[in-house]
TORDREN-616004 format. One line per 5 residues: number of its first residue (from 1); their letters; for each residue x, z negated, y negated of N, C-alpha, C. Coordinates in pm, whole numbers, padded with zeros to 5 digits, always signed. Atoms other than C-alpha are relative to their C-alpha. Example, Ala and Ser with C-alpha at 12.3 -4.5 7.8 and 13.67 -1.06 7.14 Angstrom:
<rs>
1> as> +00089,+00000,+00119,+01230,-00780,+00450,+00090,+00000,-00120 | -00082,+00006,+00119,+01367,-00714,+00106,-00077,-00073,-00109
</rs>
This chain:
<rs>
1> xxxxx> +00083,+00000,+00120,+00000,+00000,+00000,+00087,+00000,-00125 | -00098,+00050,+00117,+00275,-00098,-00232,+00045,+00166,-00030 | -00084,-00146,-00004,+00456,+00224,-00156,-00075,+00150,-00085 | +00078,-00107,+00056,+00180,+00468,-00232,-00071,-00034,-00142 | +00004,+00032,+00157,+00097,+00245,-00556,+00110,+00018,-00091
6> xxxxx> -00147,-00012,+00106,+00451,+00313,-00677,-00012,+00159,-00029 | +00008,-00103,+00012,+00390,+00660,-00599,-00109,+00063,-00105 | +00080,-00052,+00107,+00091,+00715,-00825,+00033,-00055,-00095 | -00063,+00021,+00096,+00212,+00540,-01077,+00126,+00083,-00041 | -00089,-00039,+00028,+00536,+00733,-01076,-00071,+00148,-00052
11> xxxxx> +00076,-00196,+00078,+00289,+01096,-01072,-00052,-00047,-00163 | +00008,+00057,+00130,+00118,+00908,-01375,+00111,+00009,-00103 | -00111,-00030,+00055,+00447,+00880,-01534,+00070,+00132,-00045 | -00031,-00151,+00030,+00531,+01236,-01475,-00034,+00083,-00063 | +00083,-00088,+00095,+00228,+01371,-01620,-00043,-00026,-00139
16> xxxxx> -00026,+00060,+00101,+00246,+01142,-01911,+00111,+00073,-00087 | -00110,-00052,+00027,+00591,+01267,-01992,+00009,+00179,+00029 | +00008,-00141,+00009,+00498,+01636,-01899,-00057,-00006,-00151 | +00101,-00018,+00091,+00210,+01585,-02175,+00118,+00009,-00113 | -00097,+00003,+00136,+00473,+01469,-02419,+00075,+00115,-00057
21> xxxxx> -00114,-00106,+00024,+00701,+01749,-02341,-00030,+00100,-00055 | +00020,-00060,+00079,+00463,+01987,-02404,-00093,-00023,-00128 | +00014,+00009,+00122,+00322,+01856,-02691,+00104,+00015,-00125 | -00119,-00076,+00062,+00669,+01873,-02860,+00041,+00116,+00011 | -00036,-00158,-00033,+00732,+02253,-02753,-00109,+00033,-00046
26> xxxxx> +00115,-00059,+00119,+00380,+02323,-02930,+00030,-00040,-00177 | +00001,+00076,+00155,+00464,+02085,-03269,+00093,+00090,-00061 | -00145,-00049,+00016,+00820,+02210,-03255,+00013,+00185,-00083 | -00019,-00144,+00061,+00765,+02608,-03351,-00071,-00004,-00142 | +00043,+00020,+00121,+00519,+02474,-03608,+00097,-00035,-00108
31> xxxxx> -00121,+00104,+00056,+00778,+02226,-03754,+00071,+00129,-00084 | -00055,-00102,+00083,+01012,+02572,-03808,-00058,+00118,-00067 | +00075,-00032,+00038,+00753,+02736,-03918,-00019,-00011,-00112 | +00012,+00067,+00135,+00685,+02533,-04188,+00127,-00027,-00086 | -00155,-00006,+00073,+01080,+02479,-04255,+00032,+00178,-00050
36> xxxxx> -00048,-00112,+00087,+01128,+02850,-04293,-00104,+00022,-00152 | +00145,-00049,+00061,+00795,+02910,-04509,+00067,-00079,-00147 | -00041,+00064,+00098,+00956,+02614,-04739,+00128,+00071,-00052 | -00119,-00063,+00023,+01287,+02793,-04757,-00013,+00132,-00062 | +00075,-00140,+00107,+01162,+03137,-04880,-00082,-00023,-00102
41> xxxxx> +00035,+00019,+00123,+00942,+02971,-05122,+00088,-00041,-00076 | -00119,+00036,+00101,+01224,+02818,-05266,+00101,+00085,-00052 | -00074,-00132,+00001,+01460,+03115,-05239,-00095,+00087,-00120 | +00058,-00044,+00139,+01188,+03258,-05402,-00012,-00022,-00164 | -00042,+00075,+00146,+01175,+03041,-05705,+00102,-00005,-00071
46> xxxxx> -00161,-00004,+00084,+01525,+03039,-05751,+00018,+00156,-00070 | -00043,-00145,+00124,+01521,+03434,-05825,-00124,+00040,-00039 | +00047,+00027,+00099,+01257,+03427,-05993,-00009,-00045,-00154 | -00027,+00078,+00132,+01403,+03170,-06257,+00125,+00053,-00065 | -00082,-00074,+00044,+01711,+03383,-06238,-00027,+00137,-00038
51> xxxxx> +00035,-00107,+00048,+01556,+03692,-06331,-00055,-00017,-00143 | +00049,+00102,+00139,+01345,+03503,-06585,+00069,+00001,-00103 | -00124,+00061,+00044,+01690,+03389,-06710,+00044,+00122,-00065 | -00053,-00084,+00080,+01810,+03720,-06732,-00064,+00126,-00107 | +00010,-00073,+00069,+01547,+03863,-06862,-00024,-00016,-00149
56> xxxxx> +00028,+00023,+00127,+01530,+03660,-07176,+00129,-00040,-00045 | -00129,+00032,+00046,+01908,+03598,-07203,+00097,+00102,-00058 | -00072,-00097,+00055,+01991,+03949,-07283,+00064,-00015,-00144 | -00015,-00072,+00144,+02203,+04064,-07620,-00125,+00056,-00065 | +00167,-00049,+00073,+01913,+04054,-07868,+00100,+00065,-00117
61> xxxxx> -00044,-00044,+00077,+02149,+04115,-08143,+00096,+00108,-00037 | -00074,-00107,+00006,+02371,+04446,-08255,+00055,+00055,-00082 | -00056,-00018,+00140,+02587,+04525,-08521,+00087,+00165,+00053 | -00031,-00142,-00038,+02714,+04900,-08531,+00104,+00023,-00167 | -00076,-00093,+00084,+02974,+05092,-08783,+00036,+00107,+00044
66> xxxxx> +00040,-00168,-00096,+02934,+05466,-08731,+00035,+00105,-00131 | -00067,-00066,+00102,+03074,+05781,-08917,-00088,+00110,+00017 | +00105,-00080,-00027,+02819,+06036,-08946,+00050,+00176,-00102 | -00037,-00174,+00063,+02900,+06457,-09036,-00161,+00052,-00034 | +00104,-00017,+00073,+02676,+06668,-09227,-00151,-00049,-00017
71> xxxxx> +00073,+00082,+00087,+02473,+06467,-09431,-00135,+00069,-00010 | +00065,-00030,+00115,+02152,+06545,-09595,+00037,-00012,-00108 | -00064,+00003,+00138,+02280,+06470,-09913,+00087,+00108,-00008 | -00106,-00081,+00011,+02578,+06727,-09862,-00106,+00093,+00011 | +00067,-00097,+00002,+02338,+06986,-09719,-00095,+00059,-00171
76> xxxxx> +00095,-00058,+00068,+02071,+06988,-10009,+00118,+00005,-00119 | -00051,-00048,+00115,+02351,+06924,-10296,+00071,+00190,+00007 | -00085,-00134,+00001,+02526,+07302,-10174,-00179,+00032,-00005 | +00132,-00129,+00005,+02160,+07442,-10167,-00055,-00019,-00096 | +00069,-00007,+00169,+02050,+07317,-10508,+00097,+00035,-00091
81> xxxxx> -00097,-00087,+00072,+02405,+07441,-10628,-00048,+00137,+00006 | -00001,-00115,-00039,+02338,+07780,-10490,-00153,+00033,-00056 | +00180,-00101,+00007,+01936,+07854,-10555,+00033,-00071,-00202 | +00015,-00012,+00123,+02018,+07733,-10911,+00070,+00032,-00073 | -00057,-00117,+00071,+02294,+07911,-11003,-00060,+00147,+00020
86> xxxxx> +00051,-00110,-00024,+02161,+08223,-10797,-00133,+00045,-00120 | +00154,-00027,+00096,+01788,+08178,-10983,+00001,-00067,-00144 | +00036,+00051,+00147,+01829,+07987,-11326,+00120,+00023,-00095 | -00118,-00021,+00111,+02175,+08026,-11472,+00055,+00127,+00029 | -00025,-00170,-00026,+02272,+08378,-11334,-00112,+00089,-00083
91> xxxxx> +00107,-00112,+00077,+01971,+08586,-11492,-00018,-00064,-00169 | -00002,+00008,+00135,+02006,+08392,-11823,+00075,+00029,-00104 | -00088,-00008,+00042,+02383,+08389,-11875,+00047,+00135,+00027 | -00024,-00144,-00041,+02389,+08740,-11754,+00110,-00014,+00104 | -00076,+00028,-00058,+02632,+08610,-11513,-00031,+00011,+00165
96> xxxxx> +00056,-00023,-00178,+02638,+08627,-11118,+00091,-00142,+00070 | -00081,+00064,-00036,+02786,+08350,-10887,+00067,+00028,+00112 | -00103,-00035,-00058,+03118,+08367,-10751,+00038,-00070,+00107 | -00033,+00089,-00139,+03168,+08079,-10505,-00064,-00126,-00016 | +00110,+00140,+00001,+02962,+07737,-10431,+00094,-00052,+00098
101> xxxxx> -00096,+00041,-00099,+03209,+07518,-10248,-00054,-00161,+00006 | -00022,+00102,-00039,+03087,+07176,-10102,+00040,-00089,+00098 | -00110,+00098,-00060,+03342,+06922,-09954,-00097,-00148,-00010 | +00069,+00097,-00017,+03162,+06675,-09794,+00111,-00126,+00092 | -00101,+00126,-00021,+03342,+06319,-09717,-00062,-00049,+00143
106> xxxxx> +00054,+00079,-00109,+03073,+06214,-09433,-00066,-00126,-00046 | +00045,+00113,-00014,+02869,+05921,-09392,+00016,-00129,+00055 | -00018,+00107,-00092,+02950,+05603,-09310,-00082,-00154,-00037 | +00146,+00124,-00009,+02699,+05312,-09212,+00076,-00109,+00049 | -00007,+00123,-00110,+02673,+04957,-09139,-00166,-00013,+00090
111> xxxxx> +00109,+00031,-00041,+02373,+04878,-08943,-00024,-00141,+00164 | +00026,+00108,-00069,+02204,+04590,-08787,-00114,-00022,+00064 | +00154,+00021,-00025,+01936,+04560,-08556,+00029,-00131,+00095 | +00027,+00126,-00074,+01744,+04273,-08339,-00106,+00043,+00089 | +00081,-00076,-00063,+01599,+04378,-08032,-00162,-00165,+00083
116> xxxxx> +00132,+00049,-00049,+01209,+04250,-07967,-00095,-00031,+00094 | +00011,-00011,-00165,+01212,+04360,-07626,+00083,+00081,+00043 | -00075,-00111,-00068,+01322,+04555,-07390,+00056,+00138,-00039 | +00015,-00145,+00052,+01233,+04865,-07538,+00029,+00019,-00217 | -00031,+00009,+00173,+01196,+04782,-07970,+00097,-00063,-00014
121> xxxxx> -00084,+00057,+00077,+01457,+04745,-08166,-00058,-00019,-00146 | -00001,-00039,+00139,+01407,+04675,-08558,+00144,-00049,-00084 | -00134,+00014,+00101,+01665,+04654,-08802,+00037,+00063,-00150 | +00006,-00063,+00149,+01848,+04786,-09142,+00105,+00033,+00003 | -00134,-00109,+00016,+02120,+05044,-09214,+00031,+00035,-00176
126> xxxxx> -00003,-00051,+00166,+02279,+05091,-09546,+00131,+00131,+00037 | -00161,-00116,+00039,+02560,+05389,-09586,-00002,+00055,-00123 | -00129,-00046,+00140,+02786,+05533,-09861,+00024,+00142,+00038 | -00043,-00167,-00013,+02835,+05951,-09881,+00036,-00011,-00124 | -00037,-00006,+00101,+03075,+06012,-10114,-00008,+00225,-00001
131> xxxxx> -00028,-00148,-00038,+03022,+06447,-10194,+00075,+00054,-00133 | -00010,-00108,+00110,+03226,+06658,-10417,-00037,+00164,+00042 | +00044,-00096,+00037,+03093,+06987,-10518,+00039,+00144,-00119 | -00013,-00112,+00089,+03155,+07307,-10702,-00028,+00124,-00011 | +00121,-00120,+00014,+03005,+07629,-10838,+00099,+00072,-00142
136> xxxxx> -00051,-00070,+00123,+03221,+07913,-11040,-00097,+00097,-00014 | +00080,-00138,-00016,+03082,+08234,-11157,+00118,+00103,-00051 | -00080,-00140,-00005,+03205,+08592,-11239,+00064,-00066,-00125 | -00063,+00034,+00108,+03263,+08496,-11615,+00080,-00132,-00001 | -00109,+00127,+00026,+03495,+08209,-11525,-00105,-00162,-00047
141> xxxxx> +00054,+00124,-00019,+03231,+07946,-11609,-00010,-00090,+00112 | -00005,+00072,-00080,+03264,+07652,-11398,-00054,-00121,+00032 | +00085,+00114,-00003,+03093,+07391,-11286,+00067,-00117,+00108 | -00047,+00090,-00164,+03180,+07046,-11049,-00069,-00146,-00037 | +00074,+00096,-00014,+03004,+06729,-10971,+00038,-00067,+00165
146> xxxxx> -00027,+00069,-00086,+03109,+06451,-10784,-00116,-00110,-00004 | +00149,+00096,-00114,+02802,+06244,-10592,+00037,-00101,+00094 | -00005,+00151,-00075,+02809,+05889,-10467,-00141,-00010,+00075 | +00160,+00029,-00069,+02452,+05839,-10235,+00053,-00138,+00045 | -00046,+00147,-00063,+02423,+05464,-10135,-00202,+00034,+00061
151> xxxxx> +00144,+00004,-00053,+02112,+05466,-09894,-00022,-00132,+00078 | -00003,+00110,-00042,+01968,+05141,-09783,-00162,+00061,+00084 | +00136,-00020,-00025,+01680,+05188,-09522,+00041,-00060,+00134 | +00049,+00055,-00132,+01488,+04985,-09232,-00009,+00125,+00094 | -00022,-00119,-00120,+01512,+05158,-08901,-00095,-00067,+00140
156> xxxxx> +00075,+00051,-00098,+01313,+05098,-08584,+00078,+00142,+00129 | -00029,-00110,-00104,+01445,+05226,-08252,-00011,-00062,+00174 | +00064,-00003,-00154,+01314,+05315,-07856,+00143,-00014,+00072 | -00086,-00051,-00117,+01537,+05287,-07577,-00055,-00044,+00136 | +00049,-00019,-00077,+01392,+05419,-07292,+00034,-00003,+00127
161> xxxxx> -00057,+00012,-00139,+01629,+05456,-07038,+00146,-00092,+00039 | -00123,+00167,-00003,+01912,+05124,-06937,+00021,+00044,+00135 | -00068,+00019,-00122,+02129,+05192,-06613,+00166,-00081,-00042 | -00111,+00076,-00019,+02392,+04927,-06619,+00081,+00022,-00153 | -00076,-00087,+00091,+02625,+05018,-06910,-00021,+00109,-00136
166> xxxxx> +00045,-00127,+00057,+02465,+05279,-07044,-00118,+00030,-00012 | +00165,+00001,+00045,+02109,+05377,-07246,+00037,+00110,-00117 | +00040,-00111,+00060,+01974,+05637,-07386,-00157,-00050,-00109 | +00160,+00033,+00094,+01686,+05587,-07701,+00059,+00114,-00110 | -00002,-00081,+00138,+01566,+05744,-08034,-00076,-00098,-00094
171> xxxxx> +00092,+00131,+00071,+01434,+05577,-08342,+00034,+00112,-00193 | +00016,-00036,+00141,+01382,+05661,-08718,+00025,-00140,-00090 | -00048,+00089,+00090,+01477,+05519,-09063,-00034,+00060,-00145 | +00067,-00046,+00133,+01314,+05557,-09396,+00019,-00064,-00094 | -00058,+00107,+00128,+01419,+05402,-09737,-00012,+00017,-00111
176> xxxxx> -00064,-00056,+00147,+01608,+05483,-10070,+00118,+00004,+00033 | -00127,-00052,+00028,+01885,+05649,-10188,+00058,+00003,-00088 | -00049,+00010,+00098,+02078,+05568,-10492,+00098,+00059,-00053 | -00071,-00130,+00036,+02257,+05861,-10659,+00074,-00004,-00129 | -00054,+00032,+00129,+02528,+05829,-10905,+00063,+00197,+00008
181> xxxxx> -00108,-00171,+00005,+02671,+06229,-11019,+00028,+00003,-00130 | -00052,-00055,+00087,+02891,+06300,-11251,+00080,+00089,-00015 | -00036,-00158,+00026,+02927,+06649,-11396,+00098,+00007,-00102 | -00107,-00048,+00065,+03203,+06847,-11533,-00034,+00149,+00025 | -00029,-00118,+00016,+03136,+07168,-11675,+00082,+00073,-00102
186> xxxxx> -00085,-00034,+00107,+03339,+07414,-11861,-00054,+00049,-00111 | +00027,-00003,+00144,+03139,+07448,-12121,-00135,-00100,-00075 | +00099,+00092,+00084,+02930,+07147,-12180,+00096,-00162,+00010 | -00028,+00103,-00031,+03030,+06781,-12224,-00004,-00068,+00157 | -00020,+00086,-00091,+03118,+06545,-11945,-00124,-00134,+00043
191> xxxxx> +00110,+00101,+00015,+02794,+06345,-11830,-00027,-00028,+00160 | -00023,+00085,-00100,+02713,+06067,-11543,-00161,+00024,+00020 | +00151,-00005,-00033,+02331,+06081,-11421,-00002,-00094,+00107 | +00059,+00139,-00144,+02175,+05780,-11195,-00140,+00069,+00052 | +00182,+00000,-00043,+01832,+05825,-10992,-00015,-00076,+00186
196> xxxxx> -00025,+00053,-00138,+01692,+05718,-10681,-00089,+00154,+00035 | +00056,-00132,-00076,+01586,+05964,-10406,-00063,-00072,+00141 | +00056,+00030,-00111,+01398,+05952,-10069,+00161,+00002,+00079 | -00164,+00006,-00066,+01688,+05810,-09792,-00077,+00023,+00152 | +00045,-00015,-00109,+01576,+05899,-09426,+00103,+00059,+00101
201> xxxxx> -00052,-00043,-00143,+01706,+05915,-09059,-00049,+00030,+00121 | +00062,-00069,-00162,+01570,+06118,-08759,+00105,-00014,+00122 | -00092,-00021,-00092,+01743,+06018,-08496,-00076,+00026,+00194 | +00007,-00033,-00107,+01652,+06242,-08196,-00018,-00043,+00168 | -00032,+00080,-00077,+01839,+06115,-07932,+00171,-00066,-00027
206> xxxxx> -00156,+00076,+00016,+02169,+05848,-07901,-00023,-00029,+00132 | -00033,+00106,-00078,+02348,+05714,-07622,+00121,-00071,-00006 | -00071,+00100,+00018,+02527,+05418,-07589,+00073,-00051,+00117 | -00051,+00009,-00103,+02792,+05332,-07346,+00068,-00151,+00012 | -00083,+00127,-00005,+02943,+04992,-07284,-00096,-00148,+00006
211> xxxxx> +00122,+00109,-00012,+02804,+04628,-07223,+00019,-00052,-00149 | -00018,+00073,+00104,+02928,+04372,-07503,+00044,+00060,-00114 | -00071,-00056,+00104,+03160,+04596,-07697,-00035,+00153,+00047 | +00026,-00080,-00029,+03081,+04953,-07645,-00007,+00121,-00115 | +00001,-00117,+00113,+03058,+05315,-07861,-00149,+00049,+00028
216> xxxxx> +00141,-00074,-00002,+02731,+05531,-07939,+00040,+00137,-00035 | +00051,-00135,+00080,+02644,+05894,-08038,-00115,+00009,+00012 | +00097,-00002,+00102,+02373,+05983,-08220,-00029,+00133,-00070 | -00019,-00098,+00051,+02223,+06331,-08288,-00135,+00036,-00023 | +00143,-00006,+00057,+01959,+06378,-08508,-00005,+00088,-00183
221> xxxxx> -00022,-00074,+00128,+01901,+06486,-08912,-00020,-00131,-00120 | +00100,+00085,+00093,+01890,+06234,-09241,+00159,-00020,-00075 | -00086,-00020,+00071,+02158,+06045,-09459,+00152,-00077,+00079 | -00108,-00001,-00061,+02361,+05934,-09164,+00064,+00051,+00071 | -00095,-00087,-00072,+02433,+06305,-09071,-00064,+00051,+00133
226> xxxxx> -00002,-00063,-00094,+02373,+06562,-08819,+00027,-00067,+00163 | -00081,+00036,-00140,+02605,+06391,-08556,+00074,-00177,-00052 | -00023,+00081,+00030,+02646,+06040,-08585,+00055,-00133,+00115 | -00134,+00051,-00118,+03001,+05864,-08358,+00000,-00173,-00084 | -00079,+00116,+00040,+03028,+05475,-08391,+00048,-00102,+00092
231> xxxxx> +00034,+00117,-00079,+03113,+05152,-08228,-00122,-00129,-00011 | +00109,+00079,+00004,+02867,+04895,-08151,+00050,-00155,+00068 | -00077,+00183,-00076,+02922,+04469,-08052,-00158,-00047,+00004 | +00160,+00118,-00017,+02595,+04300,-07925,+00031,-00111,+00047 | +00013,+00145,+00030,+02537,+03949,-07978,-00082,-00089,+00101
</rs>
């Protein structure tokens, strides 16, 4: 009797301790289950907060100095030399004109923008064109005028496309232009004239190469030039 009471008690035992066993081999896949599930949410969070991070930690700020070839200012002073010697002082003075020569110095800007997002920039550009000019005719009359432009104008600009290094945008710039010329002709006194004028920049397209310190080009129409080469430092 003893014997076969040890014996059920011992099956008891067995199936006790089966139960256990598999109750742990069911808990157990849960358990990692729930450990991975916690681990990818967290993983998750972390780049998340690093994306976050980088996407509001970018260079907002940008300072540029840039040298810009034919001007507006150069362009229209040789074409208001030329259509007004051709049409107003040629058919009066009985005279014809002999050569229109303008020597243009280029443009050179500072400009500063602050970017709003991803894509807007706004900011403000001033530049300096210094142009000399001149206009003879058949009878030896002569004419010359040297032109200072100081253009100060807000600018707003897209950039559409950012691979690492390197972005491509366009943007415009509209203002004033402050015009100092003083003429020298050969047969009138020596006189200085001030005015302001419309100052504007179309800029097409630019791209920009480099992260922190980096160069641009810039090719568009206004008073910082046809073709406009500078460096750039973002902040």
């Amino acid at each position: 009797m003893e014997e076969i009471q040890i014996s059920i008690e011992y099956c008891i035992f067995i199936e006790s301790f089966a139960q256990v066993i598999c109750f742990l081999t069911t808990i157990k896949p849960r358990i990692m289950k729930m450990k991975i599930f916690l681990v990818c949410l967290i993983a998750l969070l972390i780049v998340a907060n690093t994306c976050r991070a980088q996407e509001t930690s970018y260079p907002r700020s940008d300072i540029r100095l840039s040298y810009g070839i034919t001007t507006v200012d150069e362009v229209s002073l040789g074409m208001n030399y030329l259509i007004f010697g051709a049409f107003f002082v040629a058919p009066f003075s009985h005279d014809t004109v002999f050569n229109v020569n303008v020597s243009g110095y280029g443009g050179f800007s500072f400009q500063y923008s602050y970017r709003i997002s991803k894509v807007v920039s706004i900011g403000g550009v001033i530049s300096f064109n210094p142009v000399k000019s001149s206009i003879t005719f058949d009878h030896k009359t002569y004419g010359a005028i040297s032109s200072y432009f100081i253009t100060l104008m807000p600018r707003v600009d897209f950039t559409y496309i950012r691979r690492g290094i390197f972005s491509m945008y366009s943007g415009f710039a509209i203002g004033g232009t402050y015009a100092i010329m003083q003429s020298n002709y050969s047969n009138k006194p020596d006189d200085t004239t001030t005015g302001f004028l419309l100052g504007f920049q179309l800029n097409c397209v630019g791209f920009r190469v480099g992260k922190d310190i980096g160069g641009f080009a810039e090719f568009g129409f206004g008073n910082q030039g046809i073709i406009n080469l500078g460096l750039s430092a973002r902040l």
